[in-house]
N, C-alpha and C positions, 0 to 999 in steps of 0.2 A: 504494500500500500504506500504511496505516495505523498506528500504533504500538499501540491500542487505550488508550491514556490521553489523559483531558480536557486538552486546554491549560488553564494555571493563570490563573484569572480575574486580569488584568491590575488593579496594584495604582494608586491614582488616584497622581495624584504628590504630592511630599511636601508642596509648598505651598499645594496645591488641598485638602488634606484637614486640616492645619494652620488654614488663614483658614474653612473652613466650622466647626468647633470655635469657634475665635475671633468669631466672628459670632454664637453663641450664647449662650457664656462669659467674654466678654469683660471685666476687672473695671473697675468703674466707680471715675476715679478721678479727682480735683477740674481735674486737668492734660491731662486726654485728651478726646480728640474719641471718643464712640462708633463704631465700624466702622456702615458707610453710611447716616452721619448726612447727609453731603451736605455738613457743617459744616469751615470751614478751621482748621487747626492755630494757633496762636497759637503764633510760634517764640519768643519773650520767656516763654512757661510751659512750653517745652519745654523748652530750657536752664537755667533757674530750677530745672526737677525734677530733671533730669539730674545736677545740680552739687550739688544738695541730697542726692540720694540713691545717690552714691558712698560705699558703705562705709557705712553708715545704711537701715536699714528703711523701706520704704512705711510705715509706722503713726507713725512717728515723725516722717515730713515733712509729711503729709497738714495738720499745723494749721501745721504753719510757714507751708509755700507759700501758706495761703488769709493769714495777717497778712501777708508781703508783699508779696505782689500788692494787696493790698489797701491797705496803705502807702505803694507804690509802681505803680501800674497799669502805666506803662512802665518801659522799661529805660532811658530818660532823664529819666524821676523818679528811680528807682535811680540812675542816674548824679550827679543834683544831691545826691542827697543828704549830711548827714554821716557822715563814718566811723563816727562814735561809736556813732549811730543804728542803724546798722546792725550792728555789733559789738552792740552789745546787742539787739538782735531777733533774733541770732544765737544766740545765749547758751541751752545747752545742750544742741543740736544735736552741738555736738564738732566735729574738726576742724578750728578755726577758719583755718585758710588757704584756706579753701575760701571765708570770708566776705570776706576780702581781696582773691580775685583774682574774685568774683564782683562789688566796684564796682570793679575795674581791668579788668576784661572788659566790664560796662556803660558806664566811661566810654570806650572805644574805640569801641566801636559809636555810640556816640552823637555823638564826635567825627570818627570817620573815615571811618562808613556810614551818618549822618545817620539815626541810629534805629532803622536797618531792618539786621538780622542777614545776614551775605551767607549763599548757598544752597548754597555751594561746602564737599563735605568738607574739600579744603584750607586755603582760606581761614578755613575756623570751626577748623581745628586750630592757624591761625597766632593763635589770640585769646590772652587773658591765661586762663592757669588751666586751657584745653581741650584735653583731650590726646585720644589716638586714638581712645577710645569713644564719650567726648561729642562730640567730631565727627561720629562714624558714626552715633550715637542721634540729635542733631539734625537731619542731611540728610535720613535717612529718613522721621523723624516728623514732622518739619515741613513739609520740602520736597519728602518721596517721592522724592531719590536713591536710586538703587541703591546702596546700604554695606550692609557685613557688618560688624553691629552684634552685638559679642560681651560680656557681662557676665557674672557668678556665675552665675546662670540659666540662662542658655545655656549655658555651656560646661559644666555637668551635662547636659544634655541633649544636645547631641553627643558627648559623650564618652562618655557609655551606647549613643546611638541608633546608633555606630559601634565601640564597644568599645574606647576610645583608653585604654590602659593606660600610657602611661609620662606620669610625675609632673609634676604642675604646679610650675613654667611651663614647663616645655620642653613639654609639650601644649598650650598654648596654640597655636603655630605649627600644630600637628597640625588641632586644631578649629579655627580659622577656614579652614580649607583643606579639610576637608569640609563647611562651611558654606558655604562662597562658591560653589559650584554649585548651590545649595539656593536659592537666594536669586533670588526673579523679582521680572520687570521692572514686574511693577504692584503697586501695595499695598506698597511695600516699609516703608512707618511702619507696618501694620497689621501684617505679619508679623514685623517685629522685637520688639512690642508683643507678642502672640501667644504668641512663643516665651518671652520673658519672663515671661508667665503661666502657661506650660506646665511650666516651672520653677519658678513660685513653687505651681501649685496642684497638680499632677498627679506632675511628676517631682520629687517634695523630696527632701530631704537623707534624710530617716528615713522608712522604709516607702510607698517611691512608688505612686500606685496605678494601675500598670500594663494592668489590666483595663478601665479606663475613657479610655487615650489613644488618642487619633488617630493615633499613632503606631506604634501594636501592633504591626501586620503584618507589618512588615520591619524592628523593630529589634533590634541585635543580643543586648540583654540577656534577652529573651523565654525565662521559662524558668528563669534564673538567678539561686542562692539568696547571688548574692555581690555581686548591683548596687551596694549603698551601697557599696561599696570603689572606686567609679569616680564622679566623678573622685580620682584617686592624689594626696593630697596630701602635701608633703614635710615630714618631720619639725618639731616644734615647738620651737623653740632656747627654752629656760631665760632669764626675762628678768631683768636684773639689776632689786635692790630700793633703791630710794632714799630718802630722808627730807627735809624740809623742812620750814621756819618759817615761818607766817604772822602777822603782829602785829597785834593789835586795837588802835586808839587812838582812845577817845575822847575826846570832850569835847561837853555841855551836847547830848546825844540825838543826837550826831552823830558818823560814823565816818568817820576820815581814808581814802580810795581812791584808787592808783596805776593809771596806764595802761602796761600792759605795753608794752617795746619793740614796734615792728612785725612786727621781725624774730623768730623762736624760739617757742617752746613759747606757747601762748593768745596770739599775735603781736597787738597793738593792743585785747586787753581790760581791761577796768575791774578793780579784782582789791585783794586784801587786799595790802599789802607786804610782803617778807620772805627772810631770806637766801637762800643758795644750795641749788640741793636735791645733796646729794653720797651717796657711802654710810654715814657715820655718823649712828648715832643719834643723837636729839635730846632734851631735858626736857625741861618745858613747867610754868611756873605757872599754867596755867590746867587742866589735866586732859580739856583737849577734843582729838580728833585723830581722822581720818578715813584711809579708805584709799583709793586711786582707782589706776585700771589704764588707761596709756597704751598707745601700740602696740607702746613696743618696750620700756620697764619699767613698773614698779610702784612709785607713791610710798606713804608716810606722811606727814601731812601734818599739822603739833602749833601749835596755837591760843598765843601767848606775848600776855600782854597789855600791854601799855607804856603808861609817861604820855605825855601831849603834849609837854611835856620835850623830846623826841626828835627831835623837829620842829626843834627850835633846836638839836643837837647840830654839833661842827662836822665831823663825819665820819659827817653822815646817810648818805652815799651805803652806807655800811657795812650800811643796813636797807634798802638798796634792792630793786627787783622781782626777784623767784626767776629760776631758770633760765639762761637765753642770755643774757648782759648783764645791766650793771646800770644803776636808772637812781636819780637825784636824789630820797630819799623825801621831801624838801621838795615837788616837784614833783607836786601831789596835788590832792585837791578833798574839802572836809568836805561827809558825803551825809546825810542823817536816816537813822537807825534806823528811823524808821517806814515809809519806802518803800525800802529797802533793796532789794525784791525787784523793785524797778521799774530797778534799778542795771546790771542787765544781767550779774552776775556768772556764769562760766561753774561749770559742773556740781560740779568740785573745787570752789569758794571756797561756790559754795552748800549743798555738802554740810558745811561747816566751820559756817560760819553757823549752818544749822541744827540742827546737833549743839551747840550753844553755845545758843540758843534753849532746847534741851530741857533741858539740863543748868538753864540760871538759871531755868526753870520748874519744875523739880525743887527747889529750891531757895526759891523763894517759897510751894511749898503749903503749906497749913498740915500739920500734922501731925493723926494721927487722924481 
């Protein structure tokens, strides 16, 4: 006897219809192997992109990674290199700890695994800097382990594709636990890769466009006019606002520049000197001052210009570098004005710079 209703056309599964998508879509990007190129991963521009673009947009890595690699082809050029060098190729990317433990992670490789990155999730989570993503992102894409490689991308897209309402991070646990059965034993770099574009192109933050995924069939949101509300993210804490001194000093076309401690806030950049950044306001004889939004405040940050003088004071350390520690403003290097921009200063000092630029060219036009 019959039911007299169709059996319901069996849906392909989720990663076979995920990678045929991805095979057509797939975005082309300076660090990726095309899906069946036939071509091996290069694990030194896998990890390179990985590290670069935690917390940082694809558009905004895309020229870094091609002047690194290209400064550095191995992870044991990176490895020789100097700090400095690399702190300033760094330079306004953000983060800067990430540029830190990217030559202390190169020089370990290069010391300990003779160049060559080990293939092990574990092993690459024991590195300097590499924590459970960039392990998982690496194995996969490089080496095609089986990892559940979960990022901002994905974890929208699970979190819709299963309707995981409670608040991140305690969803995080949720999503990688319906991901990790999702996840097959071949192509596992191309479907990590995949899904990350499924998130960056199809399931985004603001008006996803639903009609055209791979995913349609059996996801839970299908239908519902309240998907941007998933994933649930947890209220936004109020960030305390700071102020800060940076001091100009010159002398004969040349600006005195401190190397921040290694440790703290722009840890081992090149940077204007100057006191501590606290909650009180500041003056400024110069009239120049910029705003800049860390991750967990907000500074003001007031241009003060000083004589060289200052340099021979006997309580320089008094003008020493902002922030975490202070260090000897004796302790410095006179850089030309004119390649200033070659100095490697990070995003603040360059936004300072160049509001002082505008300002004295304001100032030199003629009138009328």
């Amino acid at each position: 006897m019959t039911s007299g209703h169709a059996p319901s056309p069996r849906i392909p599964s989720f990663a076979s219809r995920l990678l045929a998508w991805y095979d057509r879509h797939a975005r082309a990007l300076p660090w990726r192997i095309p899906p069946n190129s036939g071509r091996v991963p290069n694990p030194y521009y896998i990890w390179m992109a990985e590290v670069m673009l935690q917390q940082t947009t694809v558009a905004a890595v895309a020229g870094y990674f091609q002047r690194f690699t290209q400064s550095w082809p191995s992870v044991s050029d990176l490895a020789a290199a100097d700090d400095a060098d690399v702190m300033a190729a760094w330079a306004g990317l953000g983060y800067y700890a990430r540029a830190r433990n990217l030559l202390a992670c190169a020089r370990v490789v290069a010391d300990q695994y003779d160049g060559q990155f080990p293939s092990s999730e574990a092993e690459l989570r024991a590195l300097p800097g590499v924590g459970d993503y960039t392990a998982a992102a690496v194995a996969a894409i490089a080496f095609g382990q089986r990892a559940v490689v979960v990022d901002a991308n994905i974890e929208r897209v699970m979190a819709r594709y299963r309707w995981i309402e409670t608040p991140l991070p305690a969803a995080k646990k949720l999503i990688r636990a319906a991901l990790a059965p999702l996840v097959p034993e071949a192509r596992t770099g191309d479907f990590a890769q995949a899904m990350m574009d499924l998130g960056a192109g199809i399931c985004t933050i603001r008006r996803p466009a639903c009609g055209i995924c791979p995913l349609m069939q059996d996801c839970a949101v299908v239908g519902r006019a309240d998907i941007e509300s998933v994933p649930v993210k947890p209220a936004k804490k109020a960030k305390p606002h700071r102020h800060g001194l940076a001091y100009w000093i010159e002398d004969d076309q040349h600006i005195w520049l401190v190397t921040r401690p290694t440790k703290g806030m722009l840890g081992g950049m090149r940077a204007l000197p100057g006191g501590a950044w606290g909650d009180d306001r500041l003056g400024s004889n110069s009239g120049v001052s910029v705003d800049h939004s860390f991750t967990h405040f907000d500074l003001t940050l007031t241009l003060v210009e000083r004589g060289v003088d200052v340099l021979d004071a006997p309580h320089a350390t008094d003008f020493g570098v902002d922030g975490n520690g202070a260090a000897d403003l004796q302790d410095g290097q006179w850089w030309p004005i004119s390649t200033l921009d070659d100095a490697g200063l990070p995003t603040l000092y360059r936004k300072l710079v160049d509001q002082k630029r505008r300002r004295d060219e304001g100032r030199t036009k003629p009138k009328g």
